[in-house]
N, C-alpha and C positions, 0 to 999 in steps of 0.2 A: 591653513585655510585656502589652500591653494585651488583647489577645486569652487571654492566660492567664487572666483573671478574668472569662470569659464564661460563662455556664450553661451546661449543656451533660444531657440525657436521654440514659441507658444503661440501656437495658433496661428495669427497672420503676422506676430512680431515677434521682430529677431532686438534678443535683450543682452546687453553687457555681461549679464552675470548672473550670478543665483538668489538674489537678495529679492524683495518682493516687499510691497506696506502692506501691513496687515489692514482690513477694516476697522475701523474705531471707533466707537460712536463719541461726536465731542456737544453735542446738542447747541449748537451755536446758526442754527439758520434760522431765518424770520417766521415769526407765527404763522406764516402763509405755505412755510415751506421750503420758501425760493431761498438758498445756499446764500451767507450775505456775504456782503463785500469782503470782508479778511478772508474769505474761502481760495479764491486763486493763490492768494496769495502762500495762506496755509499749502497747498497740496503743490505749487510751483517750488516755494522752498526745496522740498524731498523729491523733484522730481529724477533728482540722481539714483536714487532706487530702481529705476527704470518702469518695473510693473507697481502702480498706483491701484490698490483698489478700497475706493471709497469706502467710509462710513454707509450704514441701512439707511437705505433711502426707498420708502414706503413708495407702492405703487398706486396707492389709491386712500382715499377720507377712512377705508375701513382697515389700512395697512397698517394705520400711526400707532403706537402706542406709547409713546415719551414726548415732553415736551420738545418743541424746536428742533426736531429733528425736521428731515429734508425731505421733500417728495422728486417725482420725475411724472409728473399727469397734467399738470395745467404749461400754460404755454409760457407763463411768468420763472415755473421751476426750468422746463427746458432753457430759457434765456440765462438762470445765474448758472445752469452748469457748463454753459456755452462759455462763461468767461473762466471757468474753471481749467475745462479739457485745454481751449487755445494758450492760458499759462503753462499748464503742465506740459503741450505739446512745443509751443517758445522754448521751454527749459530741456527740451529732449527727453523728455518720460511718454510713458504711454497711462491711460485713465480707463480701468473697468468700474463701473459704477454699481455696485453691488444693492441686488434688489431684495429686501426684506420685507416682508410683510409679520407684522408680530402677531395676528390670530389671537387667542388668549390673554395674552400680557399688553394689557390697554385697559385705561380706562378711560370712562365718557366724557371728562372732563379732559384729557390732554386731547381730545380728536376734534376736526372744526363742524363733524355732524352734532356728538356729542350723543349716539346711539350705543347702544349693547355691541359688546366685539363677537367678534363671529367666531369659530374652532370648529374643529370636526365633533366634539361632543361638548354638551354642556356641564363642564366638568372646571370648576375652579383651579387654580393652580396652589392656590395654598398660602402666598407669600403677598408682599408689599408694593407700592409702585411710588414714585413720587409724583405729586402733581400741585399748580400751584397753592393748593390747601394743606402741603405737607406731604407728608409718607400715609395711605390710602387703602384697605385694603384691596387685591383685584378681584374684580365682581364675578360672578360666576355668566359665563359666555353663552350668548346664543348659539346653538347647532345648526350650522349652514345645511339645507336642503339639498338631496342628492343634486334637482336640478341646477339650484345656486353654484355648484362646483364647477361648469362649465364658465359662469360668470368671472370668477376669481380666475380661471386659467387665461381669461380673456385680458384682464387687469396687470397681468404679468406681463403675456406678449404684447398690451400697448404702452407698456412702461420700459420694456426690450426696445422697442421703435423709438419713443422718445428720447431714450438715452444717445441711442445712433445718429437721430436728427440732434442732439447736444450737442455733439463732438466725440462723444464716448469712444475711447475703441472696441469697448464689449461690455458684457454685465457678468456680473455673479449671481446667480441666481440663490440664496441664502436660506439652504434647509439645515440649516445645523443651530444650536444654540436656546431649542428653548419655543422655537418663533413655527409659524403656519405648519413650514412642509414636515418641520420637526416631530410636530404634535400630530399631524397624518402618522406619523412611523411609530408612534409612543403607545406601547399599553394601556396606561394608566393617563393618555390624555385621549385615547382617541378609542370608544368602544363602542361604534357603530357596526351595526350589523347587515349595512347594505356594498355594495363593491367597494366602497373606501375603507371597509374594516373588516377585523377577522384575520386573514389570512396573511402570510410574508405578501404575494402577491397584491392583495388589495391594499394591503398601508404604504405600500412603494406606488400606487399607483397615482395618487397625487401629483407626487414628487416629479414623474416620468412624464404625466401630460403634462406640469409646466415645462418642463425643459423641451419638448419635442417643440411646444407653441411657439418659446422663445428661439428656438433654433430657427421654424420654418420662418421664425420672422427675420432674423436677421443674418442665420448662416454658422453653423456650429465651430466655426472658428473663430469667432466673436464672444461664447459664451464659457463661462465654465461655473461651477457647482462645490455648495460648500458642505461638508458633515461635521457632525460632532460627536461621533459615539460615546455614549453614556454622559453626556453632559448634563449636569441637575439642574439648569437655569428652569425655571419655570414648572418644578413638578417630574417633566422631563427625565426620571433615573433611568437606570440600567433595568431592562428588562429581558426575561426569559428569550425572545426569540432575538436578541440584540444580534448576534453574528449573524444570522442568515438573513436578518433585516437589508442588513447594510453589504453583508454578501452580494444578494441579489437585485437589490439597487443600483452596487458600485458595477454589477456587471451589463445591468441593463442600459446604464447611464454610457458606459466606454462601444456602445453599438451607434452610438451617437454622435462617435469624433467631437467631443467638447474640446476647445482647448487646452482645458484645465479641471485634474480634481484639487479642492484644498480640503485638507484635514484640519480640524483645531485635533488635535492628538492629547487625551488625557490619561494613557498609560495601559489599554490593553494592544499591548506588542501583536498577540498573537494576528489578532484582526487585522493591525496594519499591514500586516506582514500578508497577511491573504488578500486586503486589498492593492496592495502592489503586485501582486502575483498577475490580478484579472485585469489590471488598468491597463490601458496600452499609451496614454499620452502621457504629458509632464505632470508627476504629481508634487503639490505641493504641501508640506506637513510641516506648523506650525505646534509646537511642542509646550506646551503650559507650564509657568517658570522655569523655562529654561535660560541656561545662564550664558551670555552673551561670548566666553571663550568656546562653547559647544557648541555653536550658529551653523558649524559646517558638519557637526559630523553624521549627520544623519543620512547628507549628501555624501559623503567620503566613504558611507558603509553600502552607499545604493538603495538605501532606504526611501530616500524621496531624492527630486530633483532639484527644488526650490524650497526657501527658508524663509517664507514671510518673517516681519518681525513686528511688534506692536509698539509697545511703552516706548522701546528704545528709539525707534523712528519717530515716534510723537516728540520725545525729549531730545534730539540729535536730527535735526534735518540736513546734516551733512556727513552721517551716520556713514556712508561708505567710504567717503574719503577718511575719516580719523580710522576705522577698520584699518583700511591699505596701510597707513601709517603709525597704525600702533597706537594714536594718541588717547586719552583720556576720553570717557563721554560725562555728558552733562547725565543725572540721575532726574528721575520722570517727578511731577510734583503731582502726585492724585489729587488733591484736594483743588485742581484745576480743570479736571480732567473732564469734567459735564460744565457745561454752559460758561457766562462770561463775557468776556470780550475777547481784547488782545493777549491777555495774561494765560500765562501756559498753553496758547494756542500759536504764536503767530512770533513769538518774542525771546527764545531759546537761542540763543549765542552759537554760533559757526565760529570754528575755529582762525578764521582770519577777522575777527571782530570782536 
């Protein structure tokens, strides 16, 4: 793993190493939104990771789709993530606050309007949500109007600003998984037939005006962009024009100077493999169950530069130091992993305790 502990410059920060927190979502912020109290403390624990990047945190009433998850729009959210960034920056980490909006997968009962979720087509997803009446099916989505699309792009870049007036050092802008930009890019979610659909070019086009919004706003070294090729969350499969999708995305996106692509990588090699070819900054690719002695090798073959890690930083917030020294980790407890309190969030044992 000796290339795991090389330095490594992203954007405007210069990082220890190659290790990275994945996004997680743990649903534990106040029904208003605002990150609660155990949050600094959660994301200060792991701030030895160096790069932090948050849990979705919806940019708007029409972003949410889960309970208790976080926003970054009222001035209550900007203040708990203000006490969030200044722990993690105490502890010497740096905080991208990663911006999700879920589009489709919401229902009107987890949001505080409590209106129909918006998507690029009105096309249900197929599957379940929880909310507090149980497991729900998801409704089928209202189709945001060509001119509504400039609206949501607006909702990104003032959810980009907020985060900067937080503390943030940058955001991730989160089109992969399922969620808004995703479903712009998807066949089978997205079968509009005006400039946002149709063509390679129009289902990237989404994607591209939020990132340019969130760049002019805060400076494309502040930002980076997440995919997921072929991820099923939400309806979301693999579709016919899936390579050139994300081809011409990944290439439009690196004209950009973001300081970061993140992959969730679910096994087509060939893709990665072409998008590292067109990328020109740090990519970072995150590999699904992969197993914790293979953390570097993706980086040791020059495949990516950075090795987010998920479960095992949730479950190990001193995850690099027992790395360095070979020790044992604590194993992750799912059945903790959505909502709660302190338990399985806040309460995982470091190896000097």
């Amino acid at each position: 793993m000796k290339n795991l502990w090389k330095e490594i410059t992203v954007g405007n920060m210069k990082l220890p190493h190659r290790l990275a927190m994945a996004p997680m979502t743990r649903s534990r912020a106040l029904t208003n939104g605002t990150p609660s109290e155990l949050s600094p403390e959660y994301y200060g624990q792991r701030a030895s990771l160096g790069l932090l990047i948050s849990e979705g945190t919806q940019p708007s009433e029409d972003g949410q789709g889960y309970l208790n998850t976080p926003g970054i729009y009222t001035k209550a959210h900007i203040q708990g993530w203000k006490k969030v960034s200044d722990r993690v920056h105490q502890e010497g980490g740096h905080l991208f606050i990663q911006l999700m909006h879920v589009g489709r997968i919401s229902h009107p009962d987890n949001t505080p309007h409590h209106r129909q979720a918006v998507a690029p087509s009105a096309v249900a997803p197929g599957e379940q949500i929880f909310t507090a009446d149980g497991m729900r099916d998801v409704p089928v989505p209202r189709e945001l109007r060509t001119e509504e699309i400039k609206d949501v792009v607006d909702e990104f870049r003032k959810a980009a600003a907020a985060a900067i007036e937080a503390g943030a050092d940058g955001v991730e802008v989160h089109g992969a998984n399922g969620y808004l930009i995703h479903q712009f890019l998807g066949e089978n979610s997205n079968v509009r037939t005006d400039e946002y659909g149709g063509s390679v070019e129009n289902r990237a086009r989404f994607a591209i005006e939020v990132t340019k919004a969130v760049v002019d706003e805060i400076g494309a070294d502040k930002v980076g962009f997440r995919i997921s090729p072929g991820a099923p969350l939400g309806g979301v499969k693999e579709w016919v024009l899936i390579d050139q999708v994300y081809e011409y995305l990944v290439s439009e996106l690196d004209k950009l100077g973001l300081a970061y692509l993140h992959i969730m990588h679910l096994g087509n090699e060939s893709l990665l493999r072409k998008i590292r070819s067109v990328w020109s900054n740090p990519l970072l690719v995150n590999r699904a169950g992969r197993q914790i002695e293979d953390i570097s090798t993706d980086i040791d073959n020059n495949i990516a530069d950075m090795a987010p890690i998920g479960a095992w930083a949730l479950a190990n917030p001193d995850i690099v130091e027992r790395l360095k020294k070979g020790a044992s980790l604590n194993e992750p407890d799912r059945t903790t992993f959505y909502g709660g309190d302190e338990k399985g969030y806040i309460d995982y044992p470091f190896l000097d305790k």
